[in-house]
N, C-alpha and C positions, 0 to 999 in steps of 0.2 A: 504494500500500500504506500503510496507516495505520501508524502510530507503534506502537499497543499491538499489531500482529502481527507488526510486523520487530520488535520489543522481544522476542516469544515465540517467535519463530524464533529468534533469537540464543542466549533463555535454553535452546529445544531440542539444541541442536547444542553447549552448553558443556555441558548436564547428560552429553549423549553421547560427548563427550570423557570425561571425568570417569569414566564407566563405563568406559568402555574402557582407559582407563591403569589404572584400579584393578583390573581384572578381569587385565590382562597381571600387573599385581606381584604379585596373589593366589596365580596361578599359582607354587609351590613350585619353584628350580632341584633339579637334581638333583644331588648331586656323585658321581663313582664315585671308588671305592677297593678297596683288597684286605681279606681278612680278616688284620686281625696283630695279634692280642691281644698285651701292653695297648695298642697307641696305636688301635687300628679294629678295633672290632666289637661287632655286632648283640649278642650275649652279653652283651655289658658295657655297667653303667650308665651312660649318658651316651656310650654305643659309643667306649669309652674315653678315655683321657687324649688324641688328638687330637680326637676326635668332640665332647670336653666345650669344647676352648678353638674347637672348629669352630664350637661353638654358642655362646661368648662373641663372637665377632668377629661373626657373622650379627645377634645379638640387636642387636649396640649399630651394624652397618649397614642397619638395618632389611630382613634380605633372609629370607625362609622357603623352605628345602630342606627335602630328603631325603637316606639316603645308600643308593647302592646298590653291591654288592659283588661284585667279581667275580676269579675266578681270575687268579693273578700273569700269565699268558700272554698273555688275554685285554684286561688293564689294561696292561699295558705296549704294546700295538697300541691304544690307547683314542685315540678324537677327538673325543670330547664335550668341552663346550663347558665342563661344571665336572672339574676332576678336583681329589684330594688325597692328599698320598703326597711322593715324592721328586722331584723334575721329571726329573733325570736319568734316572729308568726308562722315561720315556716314548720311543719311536719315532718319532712324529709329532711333528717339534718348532713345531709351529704359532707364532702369533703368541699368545702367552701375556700375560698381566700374572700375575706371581709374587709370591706374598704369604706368606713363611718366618714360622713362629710355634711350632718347636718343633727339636729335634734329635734323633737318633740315630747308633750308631755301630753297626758290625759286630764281629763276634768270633769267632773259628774257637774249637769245640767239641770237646771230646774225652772217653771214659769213660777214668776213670784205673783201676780195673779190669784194664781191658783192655789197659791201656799204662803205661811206667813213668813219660815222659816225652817228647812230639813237641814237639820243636823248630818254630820256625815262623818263623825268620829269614831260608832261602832256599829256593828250590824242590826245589836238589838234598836238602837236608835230610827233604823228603818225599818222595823218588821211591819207588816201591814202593807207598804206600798209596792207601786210598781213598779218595778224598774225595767226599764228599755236599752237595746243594744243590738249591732248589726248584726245579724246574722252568718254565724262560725265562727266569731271572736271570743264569745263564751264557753271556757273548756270543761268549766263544773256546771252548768247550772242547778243541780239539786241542792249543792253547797247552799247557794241562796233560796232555793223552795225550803231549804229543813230548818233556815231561820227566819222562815216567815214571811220571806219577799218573794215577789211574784214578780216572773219575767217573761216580757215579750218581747220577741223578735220582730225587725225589723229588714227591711231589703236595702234602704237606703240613709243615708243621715238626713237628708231632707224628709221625711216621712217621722223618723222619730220627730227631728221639730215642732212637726205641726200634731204630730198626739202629745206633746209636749203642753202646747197652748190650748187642744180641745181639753185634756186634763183625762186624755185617755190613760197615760203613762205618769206617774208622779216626779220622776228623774229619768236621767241617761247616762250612761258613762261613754265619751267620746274622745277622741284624739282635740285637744285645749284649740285648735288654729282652726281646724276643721268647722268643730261646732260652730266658732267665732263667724265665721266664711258664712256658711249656712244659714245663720241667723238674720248676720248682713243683706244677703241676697234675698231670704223669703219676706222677712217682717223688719225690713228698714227703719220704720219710725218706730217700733217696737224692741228697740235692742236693748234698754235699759229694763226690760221687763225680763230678763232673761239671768239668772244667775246660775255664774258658773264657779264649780270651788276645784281650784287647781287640787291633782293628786299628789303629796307628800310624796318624793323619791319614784315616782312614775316615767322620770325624764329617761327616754329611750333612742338609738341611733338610728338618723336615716339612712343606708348604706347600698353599695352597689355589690353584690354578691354574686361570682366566679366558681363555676363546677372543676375544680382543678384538674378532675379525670376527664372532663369532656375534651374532644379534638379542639386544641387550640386555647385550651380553657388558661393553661399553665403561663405558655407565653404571653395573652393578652392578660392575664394577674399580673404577670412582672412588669407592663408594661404599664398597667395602673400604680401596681406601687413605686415603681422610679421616682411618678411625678406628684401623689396626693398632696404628701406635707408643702411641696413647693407653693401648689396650684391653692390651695388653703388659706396658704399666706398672701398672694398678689391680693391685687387693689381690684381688679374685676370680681374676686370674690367676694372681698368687705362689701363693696357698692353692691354685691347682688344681698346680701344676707341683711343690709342695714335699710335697702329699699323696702325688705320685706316685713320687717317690724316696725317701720313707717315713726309714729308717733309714740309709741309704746317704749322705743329703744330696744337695744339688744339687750337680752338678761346677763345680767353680772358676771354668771357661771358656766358661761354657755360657751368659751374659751376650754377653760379646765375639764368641764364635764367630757366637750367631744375629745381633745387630748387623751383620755381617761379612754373613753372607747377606742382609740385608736390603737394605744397604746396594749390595751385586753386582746384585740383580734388579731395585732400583730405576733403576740407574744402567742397564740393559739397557731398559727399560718401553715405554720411548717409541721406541726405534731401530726 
């Protein structure tokens, strides 16, 4: 074989490598999530304040998704290879690489309306009412039938709201931003009517979550962690996190606390 056709054979077989890694990365992951305005959703610009820093950490780890969304029951049975959301909600606790880049907290809801004042310090305090909540987020609910409270399920957080203000439901327990959202958009002139009591040590990560066994799964985790803590720290971040708590400010501990997550799921990564 001559020199200039093992020379064009070689150049063949590198252009066809070349294609083909390029054509796998082209390919867009996908990540599933739930609908939960403001931090996910189709609705919202930049499919909210998660969606927006989803798409900061993608850009600067050179990776191109999508998001696809699906009912909380659904997503919490989820095995796909990208998911974003809470890790904790997930079922299948696979081999993950866990990359926290935001927080939220819960908060049990009530129409003041309808009540002068619910307590929410012990269970006995609530026995008698009813309490409301999305449906698959509640893991025990007997726990709460065996001390007295009575729980319905609901499809949506907009749905709980308004059995909220019919006085179908006495409380809810919700994701704190969510319910706030919710409330905003249904009953505008009505939002002081609305009491919500943040939950004591509730505060949980928002994060983009990696099947490290899946094809591809390993390299695109390295390629997220390179750049988190960087991409965390820029000024496109601050301005996206500081837009979204608007008037409110950013919480005090909301620095330390995601550090604290990071710091847990990194030290997890590799075991």
């Amino acid at each position: 074989m001559s020199t200039a056709s093992l020379i064009g054979k070689i150049s063949i077989r590198v252009i066809s490598l070349y294609l083909l890694v390029n054509s796998v990365q082209a390919e867009p992951v996908v990540f599933e999530s739930t609908d939960t305005p403001p931090y996910w959703s189709a609705t919202l610009p930049g499919d909210g304040l998660g969606g927006s820093i989803l798409k900061l950490l993608s850009d600067a780890a050179g990776i191109e998704y999508t998001i696809a969304y699906l009912p909380v029951k659904r997503y919490r049975q989820s095995v796909a290879a990208y998911i974003v959301g809470d890790p904790d909600m997930l079922i299948d606790q696979r081999h993950r690489a866990i990359f926290p880049f935001g927080l939220f907290r819960s908060a049990f809801f009530y129409y003041k309306p309808q009540h002068d004042v619910i307590e929410f310090r012990t269970l006995r305090e609530l026995r008698g009412h009813t309490l409301g909540v999305l449906r698959g987020t509640l893991e025990d609910k007997d726990y709460f039938v065996r001390n007295g409270i009575k729980v319905e399920e609901s499809d949506s957080v907009e749905s709980l709201i308004r059995k909220l203000r019919r006085g179908r439901i006495d409380f809810c327990i919700l994701v704190e931003g969510t319910g706030r959202y919710a409330i905003a958009q249904l009953f505008p002139a009505e939002q002081n009517n609305f009491v919500r009591v943040t939950i004591a040590g509730s505060v949980r990560p928002i994060a983009l979550m990696i099947d490290l066994d899946a094809p591809g799964g390993w390299e695109n985790a390295q390629r997220y962690r390179q750049i988190l803590v960087k991409t965390l720290h820029s000024q496109q971040y601050q301005r996206t996190v500081a837009a979204f708590y608007g008037m409110d400010g950013i919480p005090a501990d909301r620095q330390a606390q995601l550090k604290k997550f990071i710091q847990y799921y990194e030290n997890t990564w590799d075991q």
